[in-house]
C-alpha positions as CSV (number, residue, x, y, z in Angstrom):
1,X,105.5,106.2,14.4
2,X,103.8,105.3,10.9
3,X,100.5,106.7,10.2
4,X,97.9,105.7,7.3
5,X,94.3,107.5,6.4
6,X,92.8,108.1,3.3
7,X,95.5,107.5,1.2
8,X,98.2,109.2,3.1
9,X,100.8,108.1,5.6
10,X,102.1,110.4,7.9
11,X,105.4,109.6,9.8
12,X,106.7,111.5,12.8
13,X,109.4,111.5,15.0
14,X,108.5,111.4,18.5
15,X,111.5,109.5,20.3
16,X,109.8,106.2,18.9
17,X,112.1,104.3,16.5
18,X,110.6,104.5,12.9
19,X,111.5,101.4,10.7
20,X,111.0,100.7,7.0
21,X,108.6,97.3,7.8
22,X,106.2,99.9,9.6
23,X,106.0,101.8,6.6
24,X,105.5,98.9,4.7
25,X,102.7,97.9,6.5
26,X,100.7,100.5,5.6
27,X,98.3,100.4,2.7
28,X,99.2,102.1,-0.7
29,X,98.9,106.4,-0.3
30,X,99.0,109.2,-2.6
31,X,101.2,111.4,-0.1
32,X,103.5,110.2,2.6
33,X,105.2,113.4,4.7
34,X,108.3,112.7,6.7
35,X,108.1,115.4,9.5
36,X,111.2,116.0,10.9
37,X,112.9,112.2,10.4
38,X,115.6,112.0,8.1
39,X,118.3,114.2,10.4
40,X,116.9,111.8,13.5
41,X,118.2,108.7,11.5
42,X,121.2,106.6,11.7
43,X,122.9,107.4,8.4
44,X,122.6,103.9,7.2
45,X,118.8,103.9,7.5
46,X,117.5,107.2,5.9
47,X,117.4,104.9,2.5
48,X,116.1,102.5,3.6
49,X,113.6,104.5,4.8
50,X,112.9,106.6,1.5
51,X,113.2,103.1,-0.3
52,X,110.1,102.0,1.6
53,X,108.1,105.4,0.7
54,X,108.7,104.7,-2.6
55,X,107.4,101.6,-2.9
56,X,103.9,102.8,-0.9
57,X,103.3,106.0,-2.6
58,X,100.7,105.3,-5.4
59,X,102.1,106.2,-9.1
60,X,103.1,110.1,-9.3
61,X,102.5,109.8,-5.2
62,X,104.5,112.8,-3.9
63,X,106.3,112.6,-0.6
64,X,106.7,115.7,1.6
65,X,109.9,115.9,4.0
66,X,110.2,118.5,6.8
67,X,113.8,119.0,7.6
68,X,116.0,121.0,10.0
69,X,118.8,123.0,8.7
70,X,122.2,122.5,9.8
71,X,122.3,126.0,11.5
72,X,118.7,125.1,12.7
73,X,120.3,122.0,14.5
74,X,123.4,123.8,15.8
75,X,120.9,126.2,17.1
76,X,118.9,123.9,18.8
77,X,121.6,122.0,20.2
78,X,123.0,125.4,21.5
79,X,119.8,125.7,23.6
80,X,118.7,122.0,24.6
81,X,122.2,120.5,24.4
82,X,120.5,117.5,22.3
83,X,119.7,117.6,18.3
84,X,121.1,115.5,15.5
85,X,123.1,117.8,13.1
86,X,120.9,119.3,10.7
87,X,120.8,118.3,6.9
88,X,121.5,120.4,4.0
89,X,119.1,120.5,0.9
90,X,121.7,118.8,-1.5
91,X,122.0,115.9,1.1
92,X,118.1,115.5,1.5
93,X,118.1,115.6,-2.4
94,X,120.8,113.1,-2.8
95,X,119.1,111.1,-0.6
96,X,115.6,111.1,-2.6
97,X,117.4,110.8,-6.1
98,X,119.7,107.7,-5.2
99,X,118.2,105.2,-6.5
100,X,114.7,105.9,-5.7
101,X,113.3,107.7,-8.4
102,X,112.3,110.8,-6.3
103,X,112.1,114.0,-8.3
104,X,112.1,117.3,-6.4
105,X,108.9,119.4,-7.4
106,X,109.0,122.4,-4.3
107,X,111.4,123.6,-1.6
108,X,110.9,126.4,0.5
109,X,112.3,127.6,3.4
110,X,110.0,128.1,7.0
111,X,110.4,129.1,10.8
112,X,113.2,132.1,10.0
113,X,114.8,129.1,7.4
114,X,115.8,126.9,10.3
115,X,113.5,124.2,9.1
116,X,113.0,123.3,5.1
117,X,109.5,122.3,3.0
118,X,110.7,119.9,0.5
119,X,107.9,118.0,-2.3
120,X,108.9,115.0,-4.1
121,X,107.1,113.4,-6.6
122,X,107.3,109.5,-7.5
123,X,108.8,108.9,-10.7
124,X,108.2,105.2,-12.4
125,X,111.3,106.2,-14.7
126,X,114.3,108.4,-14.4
127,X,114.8,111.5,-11.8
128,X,114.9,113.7,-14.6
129,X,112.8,116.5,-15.5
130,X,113.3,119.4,-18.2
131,X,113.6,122.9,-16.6
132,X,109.8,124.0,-18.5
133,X,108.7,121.1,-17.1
134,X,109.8,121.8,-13.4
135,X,109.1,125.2,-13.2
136,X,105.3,124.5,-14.5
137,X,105.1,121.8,-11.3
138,X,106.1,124.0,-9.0
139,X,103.9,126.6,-9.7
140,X,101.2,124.2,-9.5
141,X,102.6,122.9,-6.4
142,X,102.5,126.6,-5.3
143,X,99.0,127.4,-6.3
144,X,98.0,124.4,-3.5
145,X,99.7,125.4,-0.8
């Protein structure tokens, strides 16, 4: 389900079917967070998906993305015998890069590193950003969490 408040959306997965139009619906934000969606997806949505937080966030919006890990998800499936795979951090990456101007500002790990922290900010250009220039962001991003 699709959140909006105060210029944020927040969009979790709770067995309910999350669609780009829902996002779309929602007015323009600052931050939109993603907690734990992208490795519930069919394949062919996750872009769509990011495509559509794109085009809410505000300019130099930043979108947040919880994620499991792949050993996070074999883990889980091990105990409840249901979980989509986990993602890697160069496949949530690709995903924010390709074609949707995402640049990635902060990734940590969290819960024993079965779960990944990952901030994106909204570029209205290329996904590029010199090394100085990254490592000054994320010790801003730091600094606020």
């Amino acid at each position: 389900a699709a959140y909006s408040a105060n210029r944020a959306i927040g969009i979790f997965w709770w067995h309910q079917p999350i669609t780009a139009e829902a996002i779309l619906q929602a007015e323009e934000a600052d931050t939109v967070t993603l907690v734990a969606v992208l490795n519930y997806l069919p394949v062919a949505e996750r872009g769509a998906i990011l495509e559509a937080c794109w085009q809410r966030l505000a300019r130099y919006g930043r979108l947040i993305i919880t994620c499991v890990t792949p050993v996070g998800g074999w883990l889980h499936r091990v105990v409840r015998w249901t979980q989509p795979a986990g993602l890697p951090s160069a496949e949530v990456i690709r995903l924010a890069h390709a074609g949707r101007r995402f640049r990635l500002v902060y990734e940590k790990p969290f819960m024993l590193g079965l779960n990944r922290l990952y901030v994106f900010a909204r570029e209205e250009g290329t996904a590029t950003l010199a090394v100085k220039e990254y490592r000054k962001e994320v010790e801003e991003v730091k600094k606020t969490l």
